[in-house]
Backbone as numpy.savetxt, mean C-alpha at the origin, in Angstrom:
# Nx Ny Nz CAx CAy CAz Cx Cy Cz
-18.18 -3.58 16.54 -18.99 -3.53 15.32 -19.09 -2.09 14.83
-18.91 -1.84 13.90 -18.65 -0.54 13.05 -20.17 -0.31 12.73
-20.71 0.99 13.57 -22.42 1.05 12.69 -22.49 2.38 12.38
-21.47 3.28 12.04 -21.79 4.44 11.46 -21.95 4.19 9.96
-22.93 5.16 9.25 -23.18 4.92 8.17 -21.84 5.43 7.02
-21.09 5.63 7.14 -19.88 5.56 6.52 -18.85 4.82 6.14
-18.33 4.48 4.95 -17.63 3.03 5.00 -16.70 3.25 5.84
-16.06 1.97 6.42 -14.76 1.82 6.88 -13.57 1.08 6.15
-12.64 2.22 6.00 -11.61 1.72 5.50 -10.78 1.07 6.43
-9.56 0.29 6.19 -8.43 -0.59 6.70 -6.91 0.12 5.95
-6.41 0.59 6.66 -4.85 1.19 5.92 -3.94 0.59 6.74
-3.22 0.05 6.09 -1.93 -0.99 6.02 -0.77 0.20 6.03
0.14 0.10 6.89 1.47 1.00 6.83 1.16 2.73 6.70
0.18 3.19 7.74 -0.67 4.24 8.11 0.36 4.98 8.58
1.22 4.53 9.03 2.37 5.94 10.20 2.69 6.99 9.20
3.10 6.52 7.80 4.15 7.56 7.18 3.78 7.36 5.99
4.44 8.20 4.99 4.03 8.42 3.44 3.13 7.98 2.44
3.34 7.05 2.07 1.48 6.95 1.61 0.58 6.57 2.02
0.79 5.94 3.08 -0.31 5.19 4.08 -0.67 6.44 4.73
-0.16 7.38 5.51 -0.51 8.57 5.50 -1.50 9.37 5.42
-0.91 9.54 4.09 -1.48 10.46 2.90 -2.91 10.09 2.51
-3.03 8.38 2.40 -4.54 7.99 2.51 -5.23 8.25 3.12
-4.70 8.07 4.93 -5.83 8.42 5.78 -6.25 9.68 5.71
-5.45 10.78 5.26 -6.07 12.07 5.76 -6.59 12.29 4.51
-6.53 11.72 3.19 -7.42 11.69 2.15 -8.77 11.23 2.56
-8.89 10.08 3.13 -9.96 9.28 3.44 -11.14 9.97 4.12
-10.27 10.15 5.37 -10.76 10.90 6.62 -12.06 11.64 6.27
-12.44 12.39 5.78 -13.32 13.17 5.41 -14.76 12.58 4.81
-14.72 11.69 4.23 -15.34 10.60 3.70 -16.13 8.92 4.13
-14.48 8.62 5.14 -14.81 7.66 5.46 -14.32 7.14 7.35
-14.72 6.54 8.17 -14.03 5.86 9.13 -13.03 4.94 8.54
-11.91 5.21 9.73 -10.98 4.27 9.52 -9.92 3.79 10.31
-9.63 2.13 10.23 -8.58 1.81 10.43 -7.38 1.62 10.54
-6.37 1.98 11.14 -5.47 2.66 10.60 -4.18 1.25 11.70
-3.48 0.55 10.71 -2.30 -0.14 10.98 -1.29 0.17 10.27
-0.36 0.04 11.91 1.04 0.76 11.58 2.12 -0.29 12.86
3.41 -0.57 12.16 4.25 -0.87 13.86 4.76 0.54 14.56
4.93 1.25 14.38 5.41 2.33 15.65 3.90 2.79 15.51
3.82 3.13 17.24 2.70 3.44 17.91 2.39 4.90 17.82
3.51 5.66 18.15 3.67 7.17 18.13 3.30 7.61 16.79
4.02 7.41 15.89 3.45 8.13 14.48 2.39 7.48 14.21
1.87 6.40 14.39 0.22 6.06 14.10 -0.82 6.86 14.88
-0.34 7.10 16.34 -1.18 8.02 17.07 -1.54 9.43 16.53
-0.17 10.06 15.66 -0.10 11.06 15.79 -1.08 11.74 14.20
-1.01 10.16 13.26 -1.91 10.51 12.23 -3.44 10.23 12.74
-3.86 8.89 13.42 -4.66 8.83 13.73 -5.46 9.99 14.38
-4.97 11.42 15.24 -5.22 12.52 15.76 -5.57 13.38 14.61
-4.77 13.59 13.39 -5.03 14.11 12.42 -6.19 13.89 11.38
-6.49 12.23 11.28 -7.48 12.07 10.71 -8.72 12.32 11.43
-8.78 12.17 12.44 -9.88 12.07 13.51 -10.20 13.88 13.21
-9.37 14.42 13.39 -9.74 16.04 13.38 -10.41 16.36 11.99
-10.57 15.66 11.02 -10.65 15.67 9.51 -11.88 15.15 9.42
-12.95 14.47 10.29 -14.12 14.15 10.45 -14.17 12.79 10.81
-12.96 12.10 10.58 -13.43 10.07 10.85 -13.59 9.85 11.71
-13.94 8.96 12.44 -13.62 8.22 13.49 -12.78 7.14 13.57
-11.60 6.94 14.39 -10.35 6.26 13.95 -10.39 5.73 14.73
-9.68 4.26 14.74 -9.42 3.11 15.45 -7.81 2.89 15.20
-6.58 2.93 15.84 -5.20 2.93 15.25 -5.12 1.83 16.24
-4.26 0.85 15.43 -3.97 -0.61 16.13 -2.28 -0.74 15.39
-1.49 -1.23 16.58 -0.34 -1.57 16.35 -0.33 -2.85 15.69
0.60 -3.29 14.79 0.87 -5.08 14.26 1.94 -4.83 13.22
2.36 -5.72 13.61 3.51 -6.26 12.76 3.10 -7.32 11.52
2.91 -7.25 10.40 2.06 -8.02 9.51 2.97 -9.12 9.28
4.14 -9.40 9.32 4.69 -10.03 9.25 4.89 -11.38 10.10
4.12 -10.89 11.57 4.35 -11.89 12.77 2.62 -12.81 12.35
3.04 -13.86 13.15 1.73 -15.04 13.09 0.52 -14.30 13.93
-0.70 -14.56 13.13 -1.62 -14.23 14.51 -2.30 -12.70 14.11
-1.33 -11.98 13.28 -1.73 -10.50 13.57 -2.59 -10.54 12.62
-3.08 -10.93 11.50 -4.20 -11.11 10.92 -5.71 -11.02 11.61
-5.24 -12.47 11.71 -6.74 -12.78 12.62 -6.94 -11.86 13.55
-6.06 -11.18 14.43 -5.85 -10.07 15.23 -7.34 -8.67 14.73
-6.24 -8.58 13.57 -7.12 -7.32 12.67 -8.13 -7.54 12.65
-8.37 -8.43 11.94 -9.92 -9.06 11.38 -10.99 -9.33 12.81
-10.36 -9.30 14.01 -11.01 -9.66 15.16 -11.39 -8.04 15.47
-10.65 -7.38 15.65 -11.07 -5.78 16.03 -12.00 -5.05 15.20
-12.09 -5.63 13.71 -13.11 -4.78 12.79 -14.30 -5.50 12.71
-14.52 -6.66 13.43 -15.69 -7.35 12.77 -15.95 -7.73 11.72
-14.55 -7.62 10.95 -14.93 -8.37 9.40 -16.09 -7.20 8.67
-15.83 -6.01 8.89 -16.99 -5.00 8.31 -16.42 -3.85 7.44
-15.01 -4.24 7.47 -14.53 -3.49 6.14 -15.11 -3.40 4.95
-15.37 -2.20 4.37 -16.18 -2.03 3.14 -14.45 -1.51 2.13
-13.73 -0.80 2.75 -12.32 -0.30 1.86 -11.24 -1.05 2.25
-10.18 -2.15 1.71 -8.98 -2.42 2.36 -7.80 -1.77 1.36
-7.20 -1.14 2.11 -5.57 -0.43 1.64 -4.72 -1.26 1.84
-4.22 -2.41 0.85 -3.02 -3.00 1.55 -1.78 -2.23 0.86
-1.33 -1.21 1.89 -0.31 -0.52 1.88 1.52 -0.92 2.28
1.26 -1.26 3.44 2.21 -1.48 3.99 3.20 -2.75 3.16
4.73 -2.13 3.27 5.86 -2.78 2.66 7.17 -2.50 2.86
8.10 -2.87 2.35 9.03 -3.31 2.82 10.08 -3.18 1.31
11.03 -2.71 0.85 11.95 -2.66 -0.42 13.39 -2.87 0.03
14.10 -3.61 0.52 15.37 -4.17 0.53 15.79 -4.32 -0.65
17.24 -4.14 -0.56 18.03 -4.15 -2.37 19.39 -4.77 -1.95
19.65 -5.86 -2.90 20.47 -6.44 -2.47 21.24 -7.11 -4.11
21.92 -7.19 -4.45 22.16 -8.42 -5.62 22.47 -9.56 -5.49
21.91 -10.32 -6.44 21.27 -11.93 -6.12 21.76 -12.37 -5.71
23.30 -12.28 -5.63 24.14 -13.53 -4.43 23.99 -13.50 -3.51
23.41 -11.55 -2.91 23.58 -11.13 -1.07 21.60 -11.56 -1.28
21.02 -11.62 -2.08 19.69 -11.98 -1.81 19.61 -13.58 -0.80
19.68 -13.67 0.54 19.67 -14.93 0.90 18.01 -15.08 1.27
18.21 -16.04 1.98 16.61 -17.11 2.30 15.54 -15.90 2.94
16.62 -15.45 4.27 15.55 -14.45 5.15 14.96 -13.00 4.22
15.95 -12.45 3.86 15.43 -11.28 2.85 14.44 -11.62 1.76
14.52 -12.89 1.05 13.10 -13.38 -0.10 11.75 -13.45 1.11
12.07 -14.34 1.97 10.92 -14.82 2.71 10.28 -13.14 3.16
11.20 -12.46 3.87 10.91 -11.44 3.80 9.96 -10.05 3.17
10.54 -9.63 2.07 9.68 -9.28 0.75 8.71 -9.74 0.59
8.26 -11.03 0.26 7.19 -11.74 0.14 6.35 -11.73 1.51
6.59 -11.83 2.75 5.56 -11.91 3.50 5.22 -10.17 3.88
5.96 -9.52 3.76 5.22 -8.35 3.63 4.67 -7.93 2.78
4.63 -7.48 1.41 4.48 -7.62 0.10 3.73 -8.00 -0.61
3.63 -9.55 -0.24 2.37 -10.37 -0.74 1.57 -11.19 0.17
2.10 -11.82 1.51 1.38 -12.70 2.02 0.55 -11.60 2.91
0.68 -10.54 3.27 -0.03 -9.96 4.07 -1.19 -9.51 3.50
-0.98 -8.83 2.35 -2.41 -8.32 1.73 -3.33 -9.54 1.55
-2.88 -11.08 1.12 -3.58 -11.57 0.40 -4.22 -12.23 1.83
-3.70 -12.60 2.65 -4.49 -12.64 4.20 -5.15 -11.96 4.74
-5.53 -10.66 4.64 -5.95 -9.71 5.19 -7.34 -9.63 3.77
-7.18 -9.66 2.51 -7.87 -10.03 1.92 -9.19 -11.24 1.87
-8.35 -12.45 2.12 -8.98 -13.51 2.28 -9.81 -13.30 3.28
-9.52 -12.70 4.53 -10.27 -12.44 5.65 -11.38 -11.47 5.37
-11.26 -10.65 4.76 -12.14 -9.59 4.54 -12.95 -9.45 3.24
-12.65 -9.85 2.69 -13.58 -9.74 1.09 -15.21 -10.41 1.35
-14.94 -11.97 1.92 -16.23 -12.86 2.04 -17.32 -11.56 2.93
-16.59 -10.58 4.06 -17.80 -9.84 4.37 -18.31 -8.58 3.45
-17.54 -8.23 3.15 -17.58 -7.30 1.22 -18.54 -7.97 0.45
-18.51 -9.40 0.02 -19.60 -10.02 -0.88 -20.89 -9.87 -0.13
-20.68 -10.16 1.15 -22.15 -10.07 2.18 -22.95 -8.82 2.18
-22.13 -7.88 2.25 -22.43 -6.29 2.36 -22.91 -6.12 0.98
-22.57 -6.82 0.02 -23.04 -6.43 -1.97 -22.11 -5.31 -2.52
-20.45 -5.19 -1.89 -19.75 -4.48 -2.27 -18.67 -4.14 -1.55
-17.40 -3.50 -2.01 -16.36 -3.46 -1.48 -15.31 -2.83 -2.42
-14.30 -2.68 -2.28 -12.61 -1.85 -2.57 -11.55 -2.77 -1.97
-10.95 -3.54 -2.80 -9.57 -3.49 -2.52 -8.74 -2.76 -3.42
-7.56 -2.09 -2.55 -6.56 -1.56 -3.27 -5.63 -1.40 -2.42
-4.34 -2.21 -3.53 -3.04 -2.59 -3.34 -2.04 -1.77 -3.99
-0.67 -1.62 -2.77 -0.25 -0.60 -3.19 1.19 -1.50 -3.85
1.29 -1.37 -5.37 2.20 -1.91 -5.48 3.31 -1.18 -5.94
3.60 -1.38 -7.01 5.29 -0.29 -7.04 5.60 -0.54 -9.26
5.99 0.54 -9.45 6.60 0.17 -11.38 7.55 -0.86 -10.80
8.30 -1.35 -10.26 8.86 -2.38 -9.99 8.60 -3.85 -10.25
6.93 -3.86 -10.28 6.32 -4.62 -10.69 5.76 -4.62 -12.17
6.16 -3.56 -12.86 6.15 -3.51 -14.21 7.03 -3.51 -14.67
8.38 -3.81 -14.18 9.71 -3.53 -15.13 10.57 -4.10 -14.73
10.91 -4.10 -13.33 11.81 -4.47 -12.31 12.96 -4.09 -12.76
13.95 -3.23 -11.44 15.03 -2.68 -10.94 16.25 -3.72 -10.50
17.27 -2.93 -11.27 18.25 -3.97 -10.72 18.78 -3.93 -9.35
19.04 -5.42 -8.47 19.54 -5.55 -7.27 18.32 -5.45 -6.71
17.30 -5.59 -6.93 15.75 -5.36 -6.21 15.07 -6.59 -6.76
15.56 -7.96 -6.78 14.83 -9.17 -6.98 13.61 -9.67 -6.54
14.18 -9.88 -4.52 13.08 -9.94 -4.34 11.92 -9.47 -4.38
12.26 -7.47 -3.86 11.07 -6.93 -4.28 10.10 -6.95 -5.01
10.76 -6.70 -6.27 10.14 -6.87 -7.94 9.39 -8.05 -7.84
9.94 -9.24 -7.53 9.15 -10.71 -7.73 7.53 -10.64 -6.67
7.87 -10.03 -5.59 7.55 -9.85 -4.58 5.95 -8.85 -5.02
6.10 -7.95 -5.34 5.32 -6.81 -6.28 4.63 -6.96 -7.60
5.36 -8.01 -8.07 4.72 -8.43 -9.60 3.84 -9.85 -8.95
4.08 -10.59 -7.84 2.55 -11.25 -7.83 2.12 -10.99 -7.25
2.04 -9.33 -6.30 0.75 -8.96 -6.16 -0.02 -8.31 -7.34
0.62 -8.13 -8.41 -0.21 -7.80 -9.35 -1.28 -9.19 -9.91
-0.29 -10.19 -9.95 -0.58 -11.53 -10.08 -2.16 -12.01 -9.43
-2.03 -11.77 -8.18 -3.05 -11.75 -7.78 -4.19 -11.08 -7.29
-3.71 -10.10 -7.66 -4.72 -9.02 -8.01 -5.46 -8.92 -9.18
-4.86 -9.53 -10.10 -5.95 -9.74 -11.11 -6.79 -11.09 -11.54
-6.28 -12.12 -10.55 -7.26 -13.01 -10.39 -8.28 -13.01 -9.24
-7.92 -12.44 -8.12 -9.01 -11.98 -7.56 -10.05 -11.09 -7.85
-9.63 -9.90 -8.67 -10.39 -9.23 -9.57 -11.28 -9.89 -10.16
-11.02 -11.04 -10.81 -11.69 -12.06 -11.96 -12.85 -12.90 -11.12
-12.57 -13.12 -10.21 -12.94 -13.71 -9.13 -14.27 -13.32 -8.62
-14.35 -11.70 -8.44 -15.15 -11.39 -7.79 -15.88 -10.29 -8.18
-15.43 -10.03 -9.31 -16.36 -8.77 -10.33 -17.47 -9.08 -10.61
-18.57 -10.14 -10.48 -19.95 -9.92 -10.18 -20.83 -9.60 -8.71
-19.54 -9.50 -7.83 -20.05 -9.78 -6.07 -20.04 -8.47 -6.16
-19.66 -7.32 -6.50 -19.35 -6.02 -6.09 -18.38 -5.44 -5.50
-17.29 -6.17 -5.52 -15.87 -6.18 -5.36 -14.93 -5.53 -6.48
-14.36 -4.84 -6.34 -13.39 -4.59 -6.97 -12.04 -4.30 -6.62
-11.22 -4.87 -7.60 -9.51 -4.83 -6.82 -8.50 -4.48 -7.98
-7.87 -3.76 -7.27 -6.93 -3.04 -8.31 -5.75 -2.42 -7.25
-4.47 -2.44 -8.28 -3.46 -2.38 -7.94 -2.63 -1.19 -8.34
-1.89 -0.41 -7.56 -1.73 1.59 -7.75 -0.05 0.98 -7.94
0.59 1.35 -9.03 1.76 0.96 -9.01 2.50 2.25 -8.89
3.13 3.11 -8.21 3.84 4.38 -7.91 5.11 4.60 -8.75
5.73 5.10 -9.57 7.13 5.24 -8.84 7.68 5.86 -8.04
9.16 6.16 -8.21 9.87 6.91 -6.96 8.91 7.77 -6.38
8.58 7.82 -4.97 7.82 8.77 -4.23 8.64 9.15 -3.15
8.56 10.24 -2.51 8.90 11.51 -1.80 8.38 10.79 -0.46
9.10 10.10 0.24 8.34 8.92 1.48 10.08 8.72 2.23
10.20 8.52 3.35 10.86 7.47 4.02 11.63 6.65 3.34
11.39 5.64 2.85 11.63 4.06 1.47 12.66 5.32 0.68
12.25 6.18 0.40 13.41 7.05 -0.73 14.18 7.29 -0.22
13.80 7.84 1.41 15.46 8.66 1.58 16.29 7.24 2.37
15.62 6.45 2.36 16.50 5.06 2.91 16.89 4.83 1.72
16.71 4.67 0.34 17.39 4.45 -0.29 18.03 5.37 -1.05
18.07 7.00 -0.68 19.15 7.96 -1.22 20.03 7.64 -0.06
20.24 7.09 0.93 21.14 6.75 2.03 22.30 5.96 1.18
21.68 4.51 0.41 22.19 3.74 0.32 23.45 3.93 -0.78
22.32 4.81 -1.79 23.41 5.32 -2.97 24.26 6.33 -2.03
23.97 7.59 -1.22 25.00 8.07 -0.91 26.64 6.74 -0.69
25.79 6.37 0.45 27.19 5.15 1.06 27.55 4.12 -0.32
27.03 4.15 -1.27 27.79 3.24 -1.93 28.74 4.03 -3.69
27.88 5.79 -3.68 28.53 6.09 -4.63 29.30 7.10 -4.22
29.28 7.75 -3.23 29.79 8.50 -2.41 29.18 10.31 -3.11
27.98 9.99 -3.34 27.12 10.78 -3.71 26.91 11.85 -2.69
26.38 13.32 -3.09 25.66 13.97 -2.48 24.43 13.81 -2.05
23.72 14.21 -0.91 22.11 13.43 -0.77 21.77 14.18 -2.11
21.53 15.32 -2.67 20.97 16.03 -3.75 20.73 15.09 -5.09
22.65 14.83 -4.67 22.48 13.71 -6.51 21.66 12.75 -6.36
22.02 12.15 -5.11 21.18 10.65 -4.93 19.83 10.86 -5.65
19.39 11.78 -4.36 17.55 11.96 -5.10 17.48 12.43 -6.65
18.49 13.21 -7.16 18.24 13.52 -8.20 18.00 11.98 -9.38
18.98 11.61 -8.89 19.38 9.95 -9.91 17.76 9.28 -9.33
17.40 9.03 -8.66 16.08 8.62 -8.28 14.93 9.33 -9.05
14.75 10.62 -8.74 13.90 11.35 -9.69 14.04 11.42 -11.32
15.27 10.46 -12.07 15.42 11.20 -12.93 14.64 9.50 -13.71
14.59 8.63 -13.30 13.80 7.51 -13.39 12.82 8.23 -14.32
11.68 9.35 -13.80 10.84 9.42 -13.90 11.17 10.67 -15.56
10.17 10.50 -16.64 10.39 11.88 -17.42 9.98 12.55 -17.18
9.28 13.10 -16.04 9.13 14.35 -15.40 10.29 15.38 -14.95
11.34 14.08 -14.48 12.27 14.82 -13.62 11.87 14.67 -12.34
11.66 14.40 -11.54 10.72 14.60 -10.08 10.13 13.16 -9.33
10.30 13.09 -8.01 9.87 12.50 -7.29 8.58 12.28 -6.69
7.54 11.74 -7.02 6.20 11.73 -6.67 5.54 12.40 -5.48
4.95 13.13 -5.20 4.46 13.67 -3.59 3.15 12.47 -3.13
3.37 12.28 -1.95 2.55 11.08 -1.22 1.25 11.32 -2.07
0.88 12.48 -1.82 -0.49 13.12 -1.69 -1.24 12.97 -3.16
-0.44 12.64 -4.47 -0.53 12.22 -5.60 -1.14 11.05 -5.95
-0.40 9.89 -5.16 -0.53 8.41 -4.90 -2.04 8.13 -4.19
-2.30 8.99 -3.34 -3.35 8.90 -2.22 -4.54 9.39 -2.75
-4.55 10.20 -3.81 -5.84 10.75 -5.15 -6.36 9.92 -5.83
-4.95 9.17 -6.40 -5.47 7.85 -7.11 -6.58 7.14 -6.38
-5.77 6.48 -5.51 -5.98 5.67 -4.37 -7.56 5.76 -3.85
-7.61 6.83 -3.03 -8.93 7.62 -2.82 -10.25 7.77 -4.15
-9.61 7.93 -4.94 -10.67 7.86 -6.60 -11.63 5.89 -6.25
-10.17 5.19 -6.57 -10.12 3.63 -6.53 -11.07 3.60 -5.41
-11.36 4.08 -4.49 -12.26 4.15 -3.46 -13.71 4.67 -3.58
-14.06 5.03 -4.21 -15.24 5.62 -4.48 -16.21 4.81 -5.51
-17.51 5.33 -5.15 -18.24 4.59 -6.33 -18.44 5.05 -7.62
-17.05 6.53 -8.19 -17.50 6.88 -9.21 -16.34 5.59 -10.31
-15.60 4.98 -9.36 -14.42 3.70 -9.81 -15.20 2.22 -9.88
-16.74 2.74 -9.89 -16.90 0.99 -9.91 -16.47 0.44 -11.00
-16.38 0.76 -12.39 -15.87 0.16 -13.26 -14.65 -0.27 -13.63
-13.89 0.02 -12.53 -12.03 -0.02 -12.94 -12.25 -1.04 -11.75
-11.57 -2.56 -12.43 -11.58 -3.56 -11.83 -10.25 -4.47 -12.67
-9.04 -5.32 -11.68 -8.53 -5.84 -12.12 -6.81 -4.96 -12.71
-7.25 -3.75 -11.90 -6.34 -3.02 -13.24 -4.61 -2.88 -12.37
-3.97 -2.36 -13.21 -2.56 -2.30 -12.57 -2.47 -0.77 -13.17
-2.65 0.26 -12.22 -2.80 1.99 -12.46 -1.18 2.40 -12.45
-0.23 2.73 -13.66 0.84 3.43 -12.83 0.31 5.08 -12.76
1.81 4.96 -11.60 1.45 6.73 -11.81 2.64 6.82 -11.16
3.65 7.54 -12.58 5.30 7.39 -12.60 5.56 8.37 -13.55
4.51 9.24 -13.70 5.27 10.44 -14.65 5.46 9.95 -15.97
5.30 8.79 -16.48 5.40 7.88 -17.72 6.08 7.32 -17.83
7.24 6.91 -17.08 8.44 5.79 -16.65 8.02 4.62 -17.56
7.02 4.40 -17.12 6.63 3.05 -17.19 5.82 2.81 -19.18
5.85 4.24 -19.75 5.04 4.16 -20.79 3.77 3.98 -20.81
């Protein structure tokens, strides 16, 4: 049972880049939860946030496997006041190589996890007379990228349902809103400046460049950008932003 007077947040995909970037945003502010599958880099942020003032709880799970839900929801007591559903997954494929396992895929990381981890946690949010969700979704879900089907589909109903849960629960003291990024400076990028290298026979430089150039900035997002938002969406000076789909893409997205 969580009884420090500080909220506790829940961060989804905590090891590396924006999940990250949240906790040690957070840290200062709030206790937190911190899920990740590799153990080592969750430890090693969890150490970092902890030094930053929180008190951290880092739990391994695979969101994707049966069970690990209820798992979560068993270790926090259902006393989450912040949930980050961060954690994801961007495979790129074109629609013919898109088969069964890669959709199911996308989607259960993507969407079925937040909205489980949600379902589990909100009813104690209404109890408490308040709460934060925020979902980390992607401009992908505002535009969608080619050879990135599932993703995109995958990302656009978590917007989907993010704004009916929004609708849902904007008199309980809930609010939910969805951080749509583009290209960011994370892991997910340089796996996919990998891919263009091997398929255009690119320099890593160009790759990222062709990635950054998405954006009219010119430039690739820094975690720590994403995690401001994010962190704002967290606070009670955001009670009024409910329902919303935030980009923050340099204006990509218009």
């Amino acid at each position: 049972m969580h009884t420090s007077t500080r909220p506790l947040a829940l961060i989804t995909g905590a090891s590396r880049g924006i999940g990250r970037a949240v906790a040690l945003a957070l840290a200062p502010r709030a206790d937190l939860v911190l899920v990740a599958r590799d153990a080592g880099r969750l430890a090693a942020v969890a150490a970092e946030a902890a030094a930053r003032g929180a008190r951290v709880q880092a739990l391994t799970a695979d969101l994707e496997a049966a069970g690990e839900v209820a798992r979560l929801v068993e270790a926090t007591s259902g006393t989450v006041e912040i949930l980050v559903n961060n954690a994801g997954a961007a495979a790129s494929a074109p629609l013919g190589r898109t088969d069964d396992a890669l959709w199911a895929r996308m989607l259960a990381l993507n969407l079925t996890a937040p909205f489980a981890l949600a379902r589990a946690l909100v009813p104690g949010m209404i109890k408490a007379g308040g709460g934060r969700v925020i979902n980390v979704a992607s401009t992908a879900a505002l535009k969608g990228y080619a050879y990135t089907s599932a993703y995109s589909a995958a990302k656009a109903g978590l917007l989907g349902w993010t704004r009916a849960l929004a609708a849902e629960v904007a008199s309980k003291g809930v609010t939910v809103n969805a951080v749509c990024p583009g290209f960011t400076d994370t892991d997910l990028v340089q796996e996919a400046v990998l891919k263009i290298q091997a398929s255009t026979q690119r320099s890593e430089s160009a790759a990222r460049a062709a990635l950054a150039g998405f954006s009219p900035q010119g430039r690739l997002l820094g975690p720590e950008e994403v995690a401001a938002l994010i962190v704002f969406l967290a606070g009670p000076e955001a009670g009024g932003i409910n329902g919303q789909a935030l980009a923050i893409d340099g204006g990509e997205t218009g």
